[in-house]
DOVEXTI-750454 format. One line per 3 residues: their letters; for each residue x negated, y negated, z of C-alpha. Coordinates in steps of 0.25 Angstrom, whole numbers. Example, Ala and Ser with C-alpha at 12.3 -4.5 7.8 and 13.67 -1.06 7.14 Angstrom:
// DOVEXTI-750454
AS> -49,18,31; -55,4,29
END
This chain:
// DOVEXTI-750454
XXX> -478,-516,481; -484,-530,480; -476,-540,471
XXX> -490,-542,463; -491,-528,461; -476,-527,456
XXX> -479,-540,447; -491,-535,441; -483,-519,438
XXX> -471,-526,432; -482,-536,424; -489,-524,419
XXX> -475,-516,415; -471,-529,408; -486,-531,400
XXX> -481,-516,396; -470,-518,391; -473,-528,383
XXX> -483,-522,376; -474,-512,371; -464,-521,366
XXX> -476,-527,359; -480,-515,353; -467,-512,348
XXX> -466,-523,339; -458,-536,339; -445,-528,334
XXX> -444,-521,346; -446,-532,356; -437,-539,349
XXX> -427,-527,350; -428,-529,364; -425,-540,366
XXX> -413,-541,360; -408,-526,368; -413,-535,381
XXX> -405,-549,375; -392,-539,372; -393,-532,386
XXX> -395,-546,393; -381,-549,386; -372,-537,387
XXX> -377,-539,403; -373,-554,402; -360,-550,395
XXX> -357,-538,406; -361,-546,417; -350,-559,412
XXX> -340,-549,407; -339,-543,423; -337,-556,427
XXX> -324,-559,417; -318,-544,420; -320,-545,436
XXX> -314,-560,437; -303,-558,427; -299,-544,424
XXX> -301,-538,436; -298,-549,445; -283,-545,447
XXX> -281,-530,444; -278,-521,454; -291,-514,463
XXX> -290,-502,454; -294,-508,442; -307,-512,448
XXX> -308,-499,452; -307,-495,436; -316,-505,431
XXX> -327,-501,440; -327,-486,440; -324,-489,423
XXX> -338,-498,425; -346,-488,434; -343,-477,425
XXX> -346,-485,412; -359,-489,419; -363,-474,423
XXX> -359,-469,410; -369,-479,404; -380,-476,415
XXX> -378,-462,412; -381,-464,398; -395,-473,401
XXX> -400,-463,410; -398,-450,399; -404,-457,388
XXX> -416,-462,396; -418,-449,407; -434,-449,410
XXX> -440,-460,419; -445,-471,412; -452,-480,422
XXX> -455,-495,419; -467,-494,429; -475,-482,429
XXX> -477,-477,441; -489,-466,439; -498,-479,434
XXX> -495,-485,448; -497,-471,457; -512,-474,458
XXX> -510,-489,463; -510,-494,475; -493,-498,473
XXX> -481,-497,481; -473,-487,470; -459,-491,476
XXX> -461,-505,470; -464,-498,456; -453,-489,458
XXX> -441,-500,461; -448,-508,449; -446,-495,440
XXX> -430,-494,447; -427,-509,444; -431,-508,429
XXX> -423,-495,428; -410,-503,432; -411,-511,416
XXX> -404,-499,410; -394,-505,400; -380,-499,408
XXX> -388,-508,419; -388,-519,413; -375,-519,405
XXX> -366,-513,417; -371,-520,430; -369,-535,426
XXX> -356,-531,423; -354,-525,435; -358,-538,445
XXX> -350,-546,434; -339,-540,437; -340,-539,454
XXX> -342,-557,451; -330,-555,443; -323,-548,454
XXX> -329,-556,465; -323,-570,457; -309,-562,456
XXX> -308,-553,468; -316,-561,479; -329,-559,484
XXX> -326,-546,492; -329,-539,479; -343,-543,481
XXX> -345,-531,487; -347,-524,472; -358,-532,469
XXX> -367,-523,479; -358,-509,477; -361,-512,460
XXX> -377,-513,463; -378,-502,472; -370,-493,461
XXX> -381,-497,451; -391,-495,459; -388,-480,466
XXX> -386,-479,450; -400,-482,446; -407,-478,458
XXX> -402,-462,457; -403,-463,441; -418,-467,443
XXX> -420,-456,450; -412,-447,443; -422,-451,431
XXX> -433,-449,441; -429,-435,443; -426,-432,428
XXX> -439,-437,425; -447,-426,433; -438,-416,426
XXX> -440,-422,412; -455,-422,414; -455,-409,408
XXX> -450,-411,392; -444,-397,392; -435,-400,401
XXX> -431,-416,397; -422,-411,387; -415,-400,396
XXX> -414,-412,406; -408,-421,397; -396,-410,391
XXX> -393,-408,405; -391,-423,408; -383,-426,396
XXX> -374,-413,401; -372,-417,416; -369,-431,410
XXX> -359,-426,400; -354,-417,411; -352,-428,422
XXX> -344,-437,411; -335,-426,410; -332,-423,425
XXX> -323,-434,429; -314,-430,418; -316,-414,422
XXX> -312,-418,434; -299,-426,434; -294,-417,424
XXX> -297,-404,433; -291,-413,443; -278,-416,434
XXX> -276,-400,430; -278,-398,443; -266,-406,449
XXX> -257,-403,436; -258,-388,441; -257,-389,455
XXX> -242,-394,454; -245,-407,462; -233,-413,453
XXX> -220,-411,457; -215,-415,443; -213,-407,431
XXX> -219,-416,422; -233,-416,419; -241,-428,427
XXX> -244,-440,419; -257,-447,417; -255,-459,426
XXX> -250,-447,437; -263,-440,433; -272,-452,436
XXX> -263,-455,449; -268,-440,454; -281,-445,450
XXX> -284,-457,456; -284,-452,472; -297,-443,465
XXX> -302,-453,458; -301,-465,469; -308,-454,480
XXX> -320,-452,470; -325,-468,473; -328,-463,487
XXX> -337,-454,483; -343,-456,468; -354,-468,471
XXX> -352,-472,456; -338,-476,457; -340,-483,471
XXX> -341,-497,462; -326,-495,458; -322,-490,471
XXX> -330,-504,480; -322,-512,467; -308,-506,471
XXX> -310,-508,484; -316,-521,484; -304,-525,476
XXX> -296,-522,487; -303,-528,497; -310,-517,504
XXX> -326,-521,505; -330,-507,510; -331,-497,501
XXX> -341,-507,491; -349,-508,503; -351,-496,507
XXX> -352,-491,490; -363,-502,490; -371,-495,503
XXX> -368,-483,498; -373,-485,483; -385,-491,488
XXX> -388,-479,498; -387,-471,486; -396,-480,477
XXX> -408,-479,488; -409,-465,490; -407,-463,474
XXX> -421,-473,472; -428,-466,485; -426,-453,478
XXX> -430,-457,466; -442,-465,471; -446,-453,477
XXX> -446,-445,465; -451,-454,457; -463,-454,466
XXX> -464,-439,466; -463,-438,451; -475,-447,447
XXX> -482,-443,461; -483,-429,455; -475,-424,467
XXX> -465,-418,460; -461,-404,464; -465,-392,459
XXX> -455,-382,455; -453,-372,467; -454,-360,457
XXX> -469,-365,453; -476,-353,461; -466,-343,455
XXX> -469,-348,441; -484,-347,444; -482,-334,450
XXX> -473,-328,438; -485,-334,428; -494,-325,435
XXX> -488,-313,436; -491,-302,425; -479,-294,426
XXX> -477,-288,414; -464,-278,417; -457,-294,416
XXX> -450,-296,403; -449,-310,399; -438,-315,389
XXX> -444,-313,376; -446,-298,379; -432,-294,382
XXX> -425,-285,373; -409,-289,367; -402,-276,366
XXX> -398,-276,350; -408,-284,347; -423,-282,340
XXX> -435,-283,349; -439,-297,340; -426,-302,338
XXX> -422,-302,355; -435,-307,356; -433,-319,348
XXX> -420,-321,353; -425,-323,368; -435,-331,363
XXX> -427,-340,355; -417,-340,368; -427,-345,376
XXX> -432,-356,368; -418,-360,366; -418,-359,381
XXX> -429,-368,383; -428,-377,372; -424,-392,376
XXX> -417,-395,363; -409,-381,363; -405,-384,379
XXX> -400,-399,375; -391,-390,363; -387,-378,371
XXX> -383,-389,384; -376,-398,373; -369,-388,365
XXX> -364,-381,380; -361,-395,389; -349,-401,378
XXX> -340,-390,379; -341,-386,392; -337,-401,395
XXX> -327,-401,385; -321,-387,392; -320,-394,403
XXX> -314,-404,398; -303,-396,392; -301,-385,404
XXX> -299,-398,412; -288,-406,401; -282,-394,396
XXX> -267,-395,400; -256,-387,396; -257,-373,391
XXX> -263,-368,377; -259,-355,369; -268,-342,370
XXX> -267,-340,356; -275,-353,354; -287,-349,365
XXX> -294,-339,355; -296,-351,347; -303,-359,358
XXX> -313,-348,360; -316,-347,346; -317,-363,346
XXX> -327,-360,359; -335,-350,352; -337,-359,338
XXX> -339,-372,347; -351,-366,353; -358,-364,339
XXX> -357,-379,337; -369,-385,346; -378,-372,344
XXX> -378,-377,328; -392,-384,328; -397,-372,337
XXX> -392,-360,328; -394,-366,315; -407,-371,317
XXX> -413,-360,324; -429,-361,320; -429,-376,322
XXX> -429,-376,336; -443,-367,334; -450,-377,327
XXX> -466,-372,326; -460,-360,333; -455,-355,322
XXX> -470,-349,315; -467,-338,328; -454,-333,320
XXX> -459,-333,307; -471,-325,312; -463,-315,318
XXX> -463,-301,313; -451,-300,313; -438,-300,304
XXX> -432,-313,301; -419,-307,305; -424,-304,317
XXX> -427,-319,320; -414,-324,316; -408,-312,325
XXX> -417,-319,336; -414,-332,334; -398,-331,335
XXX> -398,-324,347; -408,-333,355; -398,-344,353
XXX> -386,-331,357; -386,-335,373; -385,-349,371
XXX> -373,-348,360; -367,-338,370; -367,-343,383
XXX> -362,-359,376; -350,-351,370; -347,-343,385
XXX> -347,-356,392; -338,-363,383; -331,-351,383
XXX> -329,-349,399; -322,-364,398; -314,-359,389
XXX> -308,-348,396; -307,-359,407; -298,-366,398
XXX> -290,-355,391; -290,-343,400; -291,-333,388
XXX> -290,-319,390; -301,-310,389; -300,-304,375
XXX> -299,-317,369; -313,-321,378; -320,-308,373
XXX> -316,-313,360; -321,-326,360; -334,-320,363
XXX> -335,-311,352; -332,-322,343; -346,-331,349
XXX> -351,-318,344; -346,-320,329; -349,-334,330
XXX> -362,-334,335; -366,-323,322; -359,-332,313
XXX> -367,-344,318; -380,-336,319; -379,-332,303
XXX> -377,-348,300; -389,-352,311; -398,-342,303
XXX> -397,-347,288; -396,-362,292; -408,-359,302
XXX> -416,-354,289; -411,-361,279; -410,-375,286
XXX> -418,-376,297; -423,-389,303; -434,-393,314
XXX> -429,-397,327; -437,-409,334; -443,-403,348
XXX> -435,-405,361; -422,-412,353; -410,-407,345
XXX> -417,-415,333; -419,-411,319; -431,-416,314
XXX> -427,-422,300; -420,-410,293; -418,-410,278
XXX> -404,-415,273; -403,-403,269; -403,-394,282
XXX> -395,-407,288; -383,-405,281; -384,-389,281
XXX> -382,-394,295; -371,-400,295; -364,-392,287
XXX> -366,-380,296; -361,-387,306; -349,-392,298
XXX> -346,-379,293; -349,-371,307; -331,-373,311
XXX> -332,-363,297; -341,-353,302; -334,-352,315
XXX> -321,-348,308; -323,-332,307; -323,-333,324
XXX> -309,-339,323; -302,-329,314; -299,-319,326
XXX> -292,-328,336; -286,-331,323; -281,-318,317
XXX> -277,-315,332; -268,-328,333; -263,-322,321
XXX> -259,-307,324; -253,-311,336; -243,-321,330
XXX> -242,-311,320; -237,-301,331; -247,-293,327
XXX> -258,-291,338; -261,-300,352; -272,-310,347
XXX> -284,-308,359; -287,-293,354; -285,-296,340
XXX> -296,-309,342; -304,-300,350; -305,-289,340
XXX> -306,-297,328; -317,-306,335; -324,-293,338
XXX> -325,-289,323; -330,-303,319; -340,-302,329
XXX> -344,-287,323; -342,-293,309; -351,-306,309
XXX> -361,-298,319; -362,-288,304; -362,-300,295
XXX> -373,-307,305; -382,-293,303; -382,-293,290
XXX> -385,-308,287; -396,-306,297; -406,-299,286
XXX> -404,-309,276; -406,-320,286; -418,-315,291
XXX> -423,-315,277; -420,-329,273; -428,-334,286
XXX> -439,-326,279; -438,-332,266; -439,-347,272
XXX> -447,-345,286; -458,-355,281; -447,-365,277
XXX> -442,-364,289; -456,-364,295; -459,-376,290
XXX> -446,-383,293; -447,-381,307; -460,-384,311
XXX> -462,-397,304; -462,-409,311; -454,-421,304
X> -452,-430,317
END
């Protein structure tokens, strides 16, 4: 690319932007430039303040405490990074490169252009300066040998940026399809919740692991500074290997005098950086060229459309044993618009990723042995935790439809039928939550069997218990739900307060599912009777119990939808955005 045709692009992208500040009014130019003032400062700031901390502080202490300071920097830095590229996820190109695809116009210089402007991200610009600050500071304290983490600090950033951009690249051919945007994002925010998680999964698996394999010859349990001694061999080896933490690594050494490993973390941050943005420029190309792939099942797709084959039951058509023809078939379609459903996914994945984390978190920290006669408890605690994030789902069950809903006032079909339906499309989701969180914890607790099959008789009870709650809030307080979000869309006071008491109040409901661990607690202190048959047998005639109670409230149920369909009609089709 010529520099004229560079100049008059970025004059033409300039004459476009301000227009836009223009039309946004004086406030908002104003507004921005006092965030550009503030960010010019708090750089400044950053920038003078790694100066003072590498010349003074850091001038005398040992080589390890660099170390410290950096990987503490790097991961500060990432975990800010992290936080820009989730909340801005699409491709958001200053220049736009399908207006330029018809001109005679070298597109790599348009692309690096585009890549530059995507380095003024604010952990950029509040991080780097402090960065280089402190490599001056330490090359006025240390000597000039620890020059060599001026060059290790910008190849970081950039083999950062460069496989972020095409990360973002990537993301933004999958999110070219809006059903899938909202999937894409619940399954980022899980990795990242995830990937924060692992270096604290895995030191402790590393800690249990050591405490039972008898490495100590002493009696005495280790103590924490013996523990991070055991620790630091694992810790020291992953700096060869993770690129991330090679900035603390070249510090340490550098800080002892050993040039090498900057160097050769420099080339090898670099290496990476080019073939990130040559991958990415290639796939930035294909992605406004058009070239994308097409799926390889395409011609199976197109074949299955074209067949007539009508011995193939799809979902809808299959029968639930038990169940009325209607009923099942509202239940599967209701499980396979939960299934499909952006805003369900986000909820389901939500409500699934914390506890699992969490389990993890505890099969790794737990220490020391706990009693059997508490275990029970935990499965019951396992069984009502998993009632707690399906709330918005079960008790709002028709706001999800919104203009769907005419289809199921139109049905000719008891309304009991319909509520029947309903609470068990959302039955497999409910269920396969409650065996995960479950199967972690029999990883924790080893139970035995009977107190197992008792914990799932008591999902059972639960699940009735809520589903008899779900069904008068769902008809007597329903709300519309804003397409593709979790949002309500401006519910009365009324319904938001109903709301939050039935959350406040669902500890209560879940107390009929405690009382046979309880009484089975209490006839084996007693002397009476071991407590894993009599919670199995008591949890078995709750479950019988609240399946009658549940039969019998169904009718009158059914009727009260009846007697306020329109109201509910005209709730959940109406658009107050």
């Amino acid at each position: 690319m010529h520099w004229s045709q560079l100049k008059s692009i970025l004059w033409l992208r300039w004459r476009l932007s301000r227009n836009q500040w223009r039309r946004g009014g004086s406030v908002n130019a104003v507004l921005a430039v006092i965030v550009v003032v503030v960010f010019c400062l708090l750089a400044f700031g950053g920038a003078v303040t790694g100066v003072v901390v590498g010349a003074s502080i850091l001038g005398t202490v040992p080589a390890k405490v660099i170390l410290l300071v950096l990987d503490g920097v790097t991961c500060l830095f990432l975990f800010f990074w992290t936080l820009g590229v989730m909340t801005e996820l699409q491709r958001s190109e200053t220049i736009d490169l399908p207006r330029l695809l018809h001109l005679p116009v070298s597109l790599r210089g348009v692309f690096l252009v585009n890549y530059i402007a995507s380095l003024l991200t604010p952990s950029i610009i509040l991080f780097l300066p402090a960065m280089i600050g402190l490599c001056f500071g330490l090359m006025w304290s240390r000597g000039w040998a620890m020059a060599w983490l001026l060059p290790l600090e910008l190849a970081f950033v950039f083999m950062l940026s460069a496989w972020t951009y095409c990360l973002r690249g990537w993301l933004a051919s999958l999110m070219s399809n809006e059903r899938r945007r909202r999937t894409v994002i619940v399954v980022i925010t899980g990795t990242f919740i995830a990937i924060s998680q692992l270096p604290n999964i895995v030191i402790q698996l590393a800690l249990r692991h050591d405490s039972k394999g008898g490495t100590s010859t002493s009696a005495t349990p280790h103590r924490p500074e013996d523990r991070l001694a055991q620790l630091r061999p694992m810790i020291l080896a992953a700096h060869y290997y993770v690129p991330p933490l090679w900035v603390g690594h070249g510090a340490w050494r550098l800080a002892q005098g050993s040039s090498g490993p900057a160097a050769l973390g420099s080339l090898g941050a670099f290496v990476l950086g080019g073939l990130g943005l040559r991958r990415a420029y290639r796939s930035t190309l294909r992605f406004y060229r058009g070239e994308a792939k097409a799926p390889a099942r395409s011609g199976r797709v197109d074949k299955k459309l074209g067949s007539t084959d009508a011995s193939k039951v799809i979902l809808v058509e299959r029968r639930v044993p038990g169940i009325p023809d209607d009923s099942a078939a509202l239940a599967l379609a209701s499980f396979r618009a939960i299934s499909r459903g952006a805003e369900m996914r986000m909820l389901l994945m939500g409500n699934l990723m914390v506890p699992m984390v969490l389990g993890l978190v505890m099969l790794t920290r737990r220490s020391g042995a706990i009693s059997p006669k508490v275990v029970p408890f935990f499965a019951t605690g396992v069984v009502a935790f998993t009632f707690f994030g399906l709330i918005q789902a079960m008790f709002n069950q028709f706001g999800f439809d919104r203009d769907g809903f005419r289809a199921l006032i139109l049905l000719p079909t008891p309304r009991q039928r319909i509520l029947l339906g309903r609470n068990l499309g959302i039955l497999p989701f409910a269920a396969g939550i409650s065996l995960a969180l479950l199967a972690v914890w029999t990883l924790i607790f080893h139970p035995s069997p009977l107190v197992l099959i008792a914990a799932v008789l008591q999902f059972g009870s639960a699940f009735l218990l809520m589903s008899m709650v779900a069904n008068y809030m769902s008809v007597m307080f329903p709300y519309r739900v804003a397409s593709g979000s979790m949002r309500a869309s401006k519910p009365p006071f009324l319904t938001i307060l109903m709301i939050v008491v039935a959350q406040l109040l669902l500890p209560l409901a879940m107390l009929p599912i405690a009382l046979p661990p309880a009484l089975g607690l209490f006839a084996e202190t007693m002397g009476w009777l071991s407590a894993p048959p009599i919670n199995l047998a008591l949890s078995l005639a709750l479950l019988l119990g609240i399946g009658s109670v549940y039969v019998l409230t169904l009718g009158r149920f059914g009727d009260l939808l009846q007697s306020r369909e329109r109201r509910v009609l005209e709730i959940v089709t109406r658009e107050v955005e």
